[in-house]
C-alpha positions in Angstrom: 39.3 97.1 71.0 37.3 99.0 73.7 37.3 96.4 76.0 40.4 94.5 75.1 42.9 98.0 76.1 40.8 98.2 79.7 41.7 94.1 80.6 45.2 94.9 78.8 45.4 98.0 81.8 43.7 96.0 84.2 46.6 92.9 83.8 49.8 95.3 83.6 48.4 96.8 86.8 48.0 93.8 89.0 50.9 92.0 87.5 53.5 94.9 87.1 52.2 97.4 90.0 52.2 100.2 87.3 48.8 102.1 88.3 46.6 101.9 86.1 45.5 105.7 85.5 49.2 106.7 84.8 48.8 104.1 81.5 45.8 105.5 80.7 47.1 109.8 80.9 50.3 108.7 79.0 48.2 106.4 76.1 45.8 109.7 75.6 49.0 112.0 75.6 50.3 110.0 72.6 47.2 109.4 70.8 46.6 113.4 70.4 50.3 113.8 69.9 49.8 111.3 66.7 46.5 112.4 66.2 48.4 115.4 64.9 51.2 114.1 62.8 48.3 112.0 61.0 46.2 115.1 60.5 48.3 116.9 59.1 48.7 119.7 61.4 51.5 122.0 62.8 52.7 121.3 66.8 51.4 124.1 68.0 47.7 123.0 67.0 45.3 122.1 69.8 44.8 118.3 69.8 43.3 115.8 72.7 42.2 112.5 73.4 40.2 111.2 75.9 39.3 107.2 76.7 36.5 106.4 78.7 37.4 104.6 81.9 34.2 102.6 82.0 33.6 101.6 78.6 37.5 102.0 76.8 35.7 104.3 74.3 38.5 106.6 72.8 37.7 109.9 71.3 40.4 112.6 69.8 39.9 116.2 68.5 42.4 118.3 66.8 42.0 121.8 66.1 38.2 121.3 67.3 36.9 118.5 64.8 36.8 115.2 65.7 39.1 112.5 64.9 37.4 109.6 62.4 36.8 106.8 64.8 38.3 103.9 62.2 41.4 106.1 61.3 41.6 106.7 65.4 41.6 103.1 66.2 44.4 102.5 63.9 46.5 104.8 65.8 45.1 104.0 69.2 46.6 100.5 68.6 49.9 101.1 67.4 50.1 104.2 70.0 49.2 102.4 72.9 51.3 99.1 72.3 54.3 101.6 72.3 53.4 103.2 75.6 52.4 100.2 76.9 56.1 98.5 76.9 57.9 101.8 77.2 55.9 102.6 80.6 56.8 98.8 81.8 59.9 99.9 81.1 60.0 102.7 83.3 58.1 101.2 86.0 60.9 98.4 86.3 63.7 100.6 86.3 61.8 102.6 89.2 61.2 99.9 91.1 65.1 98.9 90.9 65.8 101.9 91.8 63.9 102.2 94.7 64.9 98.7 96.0 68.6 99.5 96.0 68.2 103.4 96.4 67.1 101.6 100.0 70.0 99.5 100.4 72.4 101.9 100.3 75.4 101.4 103.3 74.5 97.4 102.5 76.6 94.6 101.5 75.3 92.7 98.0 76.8 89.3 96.3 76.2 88.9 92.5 78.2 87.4 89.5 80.9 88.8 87.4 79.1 89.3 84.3 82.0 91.5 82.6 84.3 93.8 82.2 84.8 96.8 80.7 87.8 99.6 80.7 89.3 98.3 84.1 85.6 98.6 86.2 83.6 95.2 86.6 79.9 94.9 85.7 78.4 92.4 88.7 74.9 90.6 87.9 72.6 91.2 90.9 69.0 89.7 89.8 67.3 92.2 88.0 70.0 95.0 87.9 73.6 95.1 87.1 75.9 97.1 89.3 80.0 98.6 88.4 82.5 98.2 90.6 85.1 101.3 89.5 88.6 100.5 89.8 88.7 102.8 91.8 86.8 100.7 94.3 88.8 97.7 94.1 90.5 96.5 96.3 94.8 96.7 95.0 95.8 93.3 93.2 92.7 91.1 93.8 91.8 89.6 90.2 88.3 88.7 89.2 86.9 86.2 86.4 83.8 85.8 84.8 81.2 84.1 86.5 82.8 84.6 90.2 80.7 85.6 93.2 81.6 89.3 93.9 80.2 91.1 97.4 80.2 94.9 97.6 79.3 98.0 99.4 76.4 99.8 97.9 78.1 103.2 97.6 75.8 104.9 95.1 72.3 104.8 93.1 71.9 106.9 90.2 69.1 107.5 88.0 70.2 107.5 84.3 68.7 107.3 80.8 69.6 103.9 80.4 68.0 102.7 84.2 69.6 103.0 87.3 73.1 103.0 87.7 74.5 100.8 91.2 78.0 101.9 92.1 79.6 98.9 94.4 82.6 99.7 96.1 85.1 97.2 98.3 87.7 99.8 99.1 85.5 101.8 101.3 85.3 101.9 105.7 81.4 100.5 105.3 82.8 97.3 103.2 85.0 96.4 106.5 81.6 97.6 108.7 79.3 95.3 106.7 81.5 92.3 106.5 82.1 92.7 110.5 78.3 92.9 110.9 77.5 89.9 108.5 79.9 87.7 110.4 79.6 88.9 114.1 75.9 88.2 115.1 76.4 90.8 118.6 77.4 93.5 115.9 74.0 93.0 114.4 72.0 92.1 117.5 73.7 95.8 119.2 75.6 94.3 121.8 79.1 95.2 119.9 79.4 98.4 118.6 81.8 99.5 115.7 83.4 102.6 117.3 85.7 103.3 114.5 87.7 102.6 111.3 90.8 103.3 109.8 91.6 101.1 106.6 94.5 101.4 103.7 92.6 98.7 100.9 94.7 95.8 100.1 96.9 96.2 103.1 95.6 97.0 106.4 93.0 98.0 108.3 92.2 99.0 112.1 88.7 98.3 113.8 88.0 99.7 117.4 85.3 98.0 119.0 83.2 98.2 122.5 80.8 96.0 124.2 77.4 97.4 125.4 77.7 94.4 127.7 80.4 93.6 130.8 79.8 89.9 129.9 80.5 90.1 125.9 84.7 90.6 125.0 84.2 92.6 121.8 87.3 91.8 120.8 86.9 87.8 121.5 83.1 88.1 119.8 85.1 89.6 116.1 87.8 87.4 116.9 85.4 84.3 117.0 86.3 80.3 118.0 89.7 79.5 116.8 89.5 83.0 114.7 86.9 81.6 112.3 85.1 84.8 111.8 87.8 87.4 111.5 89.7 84.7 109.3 86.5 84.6 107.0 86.8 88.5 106.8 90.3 88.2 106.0 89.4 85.7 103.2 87.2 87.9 101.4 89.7 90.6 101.6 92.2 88.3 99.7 94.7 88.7 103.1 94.3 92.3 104.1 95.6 92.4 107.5 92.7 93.3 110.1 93.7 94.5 113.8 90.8 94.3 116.2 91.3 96.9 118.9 89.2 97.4 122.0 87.9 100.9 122.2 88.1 103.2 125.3 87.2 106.3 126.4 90.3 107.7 128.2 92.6 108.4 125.3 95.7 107.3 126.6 94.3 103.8 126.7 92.9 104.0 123.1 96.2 105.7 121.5 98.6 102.7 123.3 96.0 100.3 121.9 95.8 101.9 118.4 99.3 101.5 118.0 99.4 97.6 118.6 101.0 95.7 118.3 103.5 98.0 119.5 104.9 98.5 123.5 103.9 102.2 124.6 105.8 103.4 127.4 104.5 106.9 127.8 101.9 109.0 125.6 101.7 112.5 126.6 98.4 114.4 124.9 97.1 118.0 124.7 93.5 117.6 124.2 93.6 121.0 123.1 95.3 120.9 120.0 94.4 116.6 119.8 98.3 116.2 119.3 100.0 113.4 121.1 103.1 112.8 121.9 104.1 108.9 122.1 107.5 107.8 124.0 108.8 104.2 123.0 111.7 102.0 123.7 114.0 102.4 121.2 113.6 98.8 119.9 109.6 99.5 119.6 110.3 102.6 117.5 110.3 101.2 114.0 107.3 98.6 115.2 105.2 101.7 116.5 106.0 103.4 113.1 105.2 100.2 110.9 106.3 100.2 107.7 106.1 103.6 106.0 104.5 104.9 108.2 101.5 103.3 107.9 101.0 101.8 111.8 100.8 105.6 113.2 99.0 106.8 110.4 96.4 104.3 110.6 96.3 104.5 114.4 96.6 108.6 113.9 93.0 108.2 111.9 91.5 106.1 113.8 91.8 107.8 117.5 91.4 111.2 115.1 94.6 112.6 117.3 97.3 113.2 115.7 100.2 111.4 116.8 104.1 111.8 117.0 106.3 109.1 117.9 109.5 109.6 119.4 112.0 106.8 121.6 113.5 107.6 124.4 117.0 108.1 122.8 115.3 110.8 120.6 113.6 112.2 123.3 117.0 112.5 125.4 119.0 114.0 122.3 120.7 110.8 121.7 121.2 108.9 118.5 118.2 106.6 117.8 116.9 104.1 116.4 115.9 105.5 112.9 116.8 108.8 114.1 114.9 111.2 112.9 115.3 112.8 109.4 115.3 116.6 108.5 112.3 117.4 106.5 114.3 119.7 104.4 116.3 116.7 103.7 113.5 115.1 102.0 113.0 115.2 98.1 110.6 118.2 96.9 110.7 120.0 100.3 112.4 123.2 99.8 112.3 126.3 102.2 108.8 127.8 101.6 107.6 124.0 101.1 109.0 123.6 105.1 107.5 126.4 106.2 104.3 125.9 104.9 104.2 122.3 106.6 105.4 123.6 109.5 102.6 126.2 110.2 100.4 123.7 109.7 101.6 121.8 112.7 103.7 119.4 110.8 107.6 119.5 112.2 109.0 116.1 111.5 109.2 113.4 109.4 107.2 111.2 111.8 104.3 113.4 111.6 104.4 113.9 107.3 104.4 110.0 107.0 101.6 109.5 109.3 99.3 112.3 107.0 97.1 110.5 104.5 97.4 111.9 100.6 93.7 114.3 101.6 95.4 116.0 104.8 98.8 116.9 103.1 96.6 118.3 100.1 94.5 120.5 102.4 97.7 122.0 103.5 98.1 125.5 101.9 100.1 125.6 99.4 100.4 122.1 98.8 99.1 120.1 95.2 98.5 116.9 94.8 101.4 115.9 93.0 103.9 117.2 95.6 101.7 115.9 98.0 102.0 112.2 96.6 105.7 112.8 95.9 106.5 114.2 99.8 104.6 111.8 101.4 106.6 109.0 99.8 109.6 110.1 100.3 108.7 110.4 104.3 107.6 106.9 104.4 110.6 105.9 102.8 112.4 108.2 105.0 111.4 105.8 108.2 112.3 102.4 107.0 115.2 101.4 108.6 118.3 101.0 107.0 120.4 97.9 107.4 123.5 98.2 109.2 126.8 96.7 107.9 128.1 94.2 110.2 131.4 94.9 111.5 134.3 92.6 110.1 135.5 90.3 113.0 139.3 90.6 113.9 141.8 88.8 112.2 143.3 85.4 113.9 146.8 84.4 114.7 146.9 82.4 111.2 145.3 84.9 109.3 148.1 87.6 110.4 151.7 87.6 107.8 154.8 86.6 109.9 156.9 89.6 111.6 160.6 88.6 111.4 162.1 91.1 113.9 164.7 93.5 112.9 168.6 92.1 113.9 170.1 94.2 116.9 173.2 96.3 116.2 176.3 95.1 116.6 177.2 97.5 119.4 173.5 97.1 121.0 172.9 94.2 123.6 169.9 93.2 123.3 167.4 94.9 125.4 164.6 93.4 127.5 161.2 93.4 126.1 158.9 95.8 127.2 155.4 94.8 128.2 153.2 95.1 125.2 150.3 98.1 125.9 148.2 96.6 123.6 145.2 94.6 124.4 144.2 90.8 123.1 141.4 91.9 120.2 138.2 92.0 121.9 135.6 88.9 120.1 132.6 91.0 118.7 129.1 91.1 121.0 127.0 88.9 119.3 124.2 90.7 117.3 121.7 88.2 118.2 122.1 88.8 121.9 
């Protein structure tokens, strides 16, 4: 067998990449430790081993005699064959590890394999990878067998091997699809400034060229849209606004808040609050629905951002004018004051907060964070007006007969009528 365990070594080491000595410390650790067991003796005795690296000769001593060399070889076989696969074991799982321990911040394709308690177990090669769902994105659905890409969130080492966390909710899914598709991302001549992104729904992407030539925006945008279309298809229709980045911040707020008109933006750099002045028909569209066009403009620029139209900002009635936050569900006087100290003095500003901000205000859980923040998007979507009922025609009006004049009354003239013909409603269209 001498020979026969040093070619074994030799093969595992040139075809697995497991070195060669590491087999060899971990085949004489288990030969003493069943030297032991088959001597007899307590766990505290003194056993070793020791094989020759030239020859493959194996020699064990517990408690200071030597083990019989027949009665040895028996155990040398069935020891070594164990710590032979076990090591292979762990030298594969290492190697997995290391491989996507390196692709971290990557995109990666596999298979649906299956699926277990709501999280997705995706085939890639030699490893399997979960995608939580938590990390999926809202409402896409997923069958066995269907090519899957994610973002290589996290790689744990575990018992079991290493464990590959994908996710396609996070800001580096958006990033790596953008970078895949756009070869000037890749090449450095675009540049991914920033990201704001609500899974499932919609995200914002600022961009700037490193070159006068290149339009970042036209370069995502691709012919005809074909490469921000192909984004938008593995997304399953998440809506993706490409905005071009600038440095003066007035420039990149208006441009944040597309596709809305900004007429004015007035910004203390001090405090990185910004007032925005619309029209009041841009109001709602600066707002977006729930909130969610400020708030995802809000973290991308990382200013926080009020809107206000002009009426509002004049003291007039408004479009959607603006809503008391003690008038909102959960926020009672001490709730107010807490939200105000913390910078936060209308409604516009709650709904543009994401759940992690309103939870880092004092005071503030996570509950009435989730139930407060609802209620402020709610609080912004416009309500529809009743249309006024048009006046009543001639035909539609029941028949006056006119009272009969006195007998000692001549009849009098008539007196010009003060009333005016009904004016025709203004058309709401116009």
């Amino acid at each position: 067998m001498n020979g026969e365990l040093l070619s074994i070594l030799e093969a595992i080491e040139r075809d697995k990449g497991i070195d060669r000595e590491i087999l060899i410390q971990a085949i004489e650790a288990a030969v003493a430790s069943a030297a032991k067991k088959s001597e007899g003796v307590s766990e505290e005795t003194e056993a070793t081993a020791n094989l020759d690296r030239k020859t493959g000769r194996l020699v064990a001593v517990v408690a200071g005699h030597q083990v019989d060399s027949a009665h040895l070889t028996r155990i040398a076989a069935q020891t070594a064959k164990q710590v032979i696969i076990q090591k292979i074991r762990e030298a594969e799982r290492d190697v997995v590890f290391a491989e996507f321990q390196s692709r971290v911040g990557d995109i990666v394709t596999g298979t649906v394999h299956r699926f277990e308690r709501g999280d997705i177990i995706v085939e890639l090669g030699r490893a399997e990878a979960i995608v939580p769902k938590a990390e999926r994105i809202p409402h896409e659905e997923y069958h066995q067998g269907d090519r899957l890409q994610g973002y290589v969130l996290e790689v744990r080492k575990t018992a079991k091997g290493p464990s590959i966390v994908l996710s396609r909710t996070h800001e580096g899914f958006i990033r790596g699809l953008f970078a895949l598709e756009v070869p000037e991302i890749s090449e450095g001549i675009v540049a991914i400034k920033g990201i704001a992104r609500e899974a499932g729904d919609r995200t914002k992407i600022a961009v700037a060229s490193a070159d006068d030539k290149v339009d970042c925006v036209g370069a995502c945008v691709g012919m005809r849209g074909t490469r921000v279309k192909n984004i938008v298809r593995e997304l399953h229709g998440e809506k993706v606004d490409i905005i071009r980045w600038h440095e003066e911040i007035k420039e990149f707020i208006a441009a944040s808040l597309s596709p809305a008109q900004i007429a004015e933006i007035r910004p203390d750099p001090d405090t990185k609050q910004a007032l925005v002045i619309v029209t009041d028909d841009q109001l709602s569209l600066a707002i977006g629905k729930r909130g969610q066009n400020v708030r995802l403009a809000s973290k991308l620029t990382g200013w926080q951002l009020e809107i206000k139209s002009r009426s509002q900002l004049a003291g007039g009635p408004a479009a959607g004018g603006e809503v008391s936050l003690r008038t909102l569900p959960g926020v009672g006087p001490t709730l107010e004051t807490r939200l105000q100290e913390a910078g936060i003095t209308t409604v516009q500003q709650l709904a543009a907060m994401t759940l992690e901000q309103l939870c880092n205000v004092k005071g503030v859980g996570e509950k009435t964070a989730q139930k407060v923040l609802a209620a402020a998007q709610e609080a912004l979507v416009p309500k529809p007006q009743p249309e006024a009922a048009p006046p009543a025609t001639a035909e539609e009006l029941p028949p006056v007969e006119p009272a009969p004049p006195a007998e000692s009354e001549l009849p009098a003239e008539p007196e010009p009528s003060s009333e005016s013909e009904p004016t025709p409603p203004d058309d709401a269209s116009q």
